[in-house]
C-alpha positions, 0 to 999 in steps of 0.5 A, a space after each residue: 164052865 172055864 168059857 164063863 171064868 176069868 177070876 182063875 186066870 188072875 195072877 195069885 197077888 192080885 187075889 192076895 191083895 184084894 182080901 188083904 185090902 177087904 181085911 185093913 179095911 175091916 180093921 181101920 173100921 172096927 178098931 176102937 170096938 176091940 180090945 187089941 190088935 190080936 183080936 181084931 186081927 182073930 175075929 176079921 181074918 176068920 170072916 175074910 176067910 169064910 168071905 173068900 171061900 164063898 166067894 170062889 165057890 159062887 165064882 168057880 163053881 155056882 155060877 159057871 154051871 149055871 150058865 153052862 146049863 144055861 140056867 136051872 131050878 137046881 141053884 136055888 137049893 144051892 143057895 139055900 144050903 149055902 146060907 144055912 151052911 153060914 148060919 152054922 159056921 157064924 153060930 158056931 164061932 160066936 157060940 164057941 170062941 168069940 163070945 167066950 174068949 172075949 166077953 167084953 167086946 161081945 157083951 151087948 150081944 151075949 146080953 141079947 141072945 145069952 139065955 138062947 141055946 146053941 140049937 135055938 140061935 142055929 135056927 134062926 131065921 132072920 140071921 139065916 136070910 138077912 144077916 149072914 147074906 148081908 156079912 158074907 156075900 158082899 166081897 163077892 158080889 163085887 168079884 162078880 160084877 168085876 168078872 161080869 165087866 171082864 167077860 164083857 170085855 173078852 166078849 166084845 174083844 173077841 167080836 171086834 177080831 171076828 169082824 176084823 177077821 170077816 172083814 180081810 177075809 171080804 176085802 180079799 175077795 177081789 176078783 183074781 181075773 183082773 190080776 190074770 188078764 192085766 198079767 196077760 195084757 202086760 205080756 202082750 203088751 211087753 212082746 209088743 216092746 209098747 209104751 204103755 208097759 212101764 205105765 202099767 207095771 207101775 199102776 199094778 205096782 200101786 195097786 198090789 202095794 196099796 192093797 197088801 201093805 197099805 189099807 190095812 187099817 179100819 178106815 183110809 182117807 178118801 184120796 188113797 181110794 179115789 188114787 186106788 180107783 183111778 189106778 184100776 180104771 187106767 188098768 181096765 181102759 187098757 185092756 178093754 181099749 174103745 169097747 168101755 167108755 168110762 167117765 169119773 166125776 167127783 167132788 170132794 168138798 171135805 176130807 173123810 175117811 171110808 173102808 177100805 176097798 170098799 168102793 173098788 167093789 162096785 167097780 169090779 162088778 160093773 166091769 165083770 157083768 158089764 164090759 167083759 160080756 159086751 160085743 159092742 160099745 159098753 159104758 161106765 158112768 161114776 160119781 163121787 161126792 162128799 158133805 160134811 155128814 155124808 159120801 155120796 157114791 152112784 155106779 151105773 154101767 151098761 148091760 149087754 144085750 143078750 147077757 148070758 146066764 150067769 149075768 141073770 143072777 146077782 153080780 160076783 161079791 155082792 152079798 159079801 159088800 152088803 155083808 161088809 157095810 153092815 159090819 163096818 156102817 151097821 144103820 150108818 148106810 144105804 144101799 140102793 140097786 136098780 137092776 134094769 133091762 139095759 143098765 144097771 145102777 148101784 147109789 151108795 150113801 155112808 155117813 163116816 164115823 
């Protein structure tokens, strides 16, 4: 029942200050049609108060069940009670005070329904069904529709921090071998007193820096992740030595921005099923290109010979980038692969926001 209320989570003055302004309004409205502030006052506090008991029973009681049980005949009842219940409070105040206490305001209507009896105008139809809805429910069909756009808001709040939440959860998934062996390979190299080391301590720097510290905002510009890539192509090409040829072609015409991390993806899986099982010579080829309406991406790399088990099934991560393109390019994407006997190919097309 609380997951659909947002009206009792307001402070009290806000309540206060809703029906206060219902009341002045009632006031500046129908102050020429009484004969004091008393009784304007009287009369309209009355009906702001009934107004505002039915509105918290709609709000706190009515509705929330209803959604909670997902619906049910068992409202209409409800309703139906409610409104003979109003009927039965209007009648009995004009009945019993408001008529006989100030006859002059009310003539016209003392006029009209006088030779009727309490009984006779407390079974009125028409008031039932028509009038008293139309007297007492409008305030709260106003608190409803601002409760509706608020729970709307929670709702659509609670879905941006869940698809932000999936997406560090994917972002984080980079595979933790390439840390390992570039760790490794910092070692053996450092023992080996190469010059290379500075050069890698401060591309793994850049890396670690830039995916902890520096990517976490919804979308990057381009040049961080082209710097991101060349940094881990430099890492890889160390450690694979001439087993891997690499070749990076791109062509950036027009500054955009695109998700993080997203791209590394695909180059991680081109190195993990296609040079971390190669005996022989293996090839990397990408290209990166952008239009003003579009990033062109394309991976290709080599696929070994005789590829062992594991190869046969889909690439590590895979599932979890085409998860991350439909929360961050929802119809904004194509992704096209072409698994083949020799190589194994990924084209990526985005348009930007």
């Amino acid at each position: 029942m609380q997951e659909w209320n947002t009206i009792n989570r307001r402070p009290w003055y806000q309540h206060l200050a809703f029906w206060t302004c219902i009341l002045i309004c009632y006031c500046i409205a129908n102050i020429e049609l009484h004969q004091s502030w008393s009784e304007l006052l009287i009369t309209y506090g009355f009906k702001v108060s009934i107004q505002a008991i039915v509105a918290y029973y709609l709000l706190l009681l009515v509705i929330p069940t209803y959604y909670q049980e997902h619906g049910g005949w068992w409202i209409i009842p409800q309703i139906i009670g409610l409104l003979f219940l109003l009927q039965g409070i209007d009648i009995t105040w004009r009945y019993y005070f408001l008529e006989p206490t100030y006859p002059i305001t009310h003539a016209s209507c003392i006029a009209r329904t006088g030779h009727l009896g309490y009984t006779e105008r407390l079974f009125d139809v028409l008031p039932t069904f028509f009038k008293n809805p139309a007297t007492y429910l409008p305030p709260a069909g106003i608190l409803i529709v601002i409760q509706y756009f608020q729970k709307q808001q929670e709702i659509a709040e609670l879905n941006e921090q869940k698809r932000k939440s999936e997406i560090d959860a994917l972002k984080n998934q980079m595979n933790p071998h390439f840390l390992f062996n570039t760790l490794n390979n910092l070692y053996v190299l450092a023992l080996k007193k190469s010059e290379q080391t500075p050069d890698v301590i401060s591309r793994l720097s850049e890396i670690l820096d830039y995916m902890l510290y520096r990517c976490n905002d919804k979308y990057v510009s381009l040049d961080k992740e082209i710097e991101l890539l060349h940094n881990y192509l430099s890492l890889e090409k160390i450690r694979y030595g001439r087993r891997v040829y690499v070749h990076f072609a791109k062509q950036i015409d027009h500054p955009v921005q695109i998700a993080p991390l997203l791209l590394l993806h695909f180059v991680e899986n081109a190195f993990k099923h296609g040079v971390s099982q190669e005996l022989g010579q293996a090839s990397i080829n990408i290209h990166l290109q952008t239009t003003p309406q579009e990033i062109q991406f394309s991976i290709s790399n080599s696929i070994p010979g005789t590829p062992i088990i594991e190869d046969r099934q889909a690439p590590i991560g895979l599932r979890n980038i085409k998860r991350q393109l439909n929360l961050l390019y929802p119809k904004r994407h194509q992704l096209k692969i072409d698994h083949a006997p020799h190589h194994y190919s990924v084209h990526l097309n985005i348009q930007p926001l």
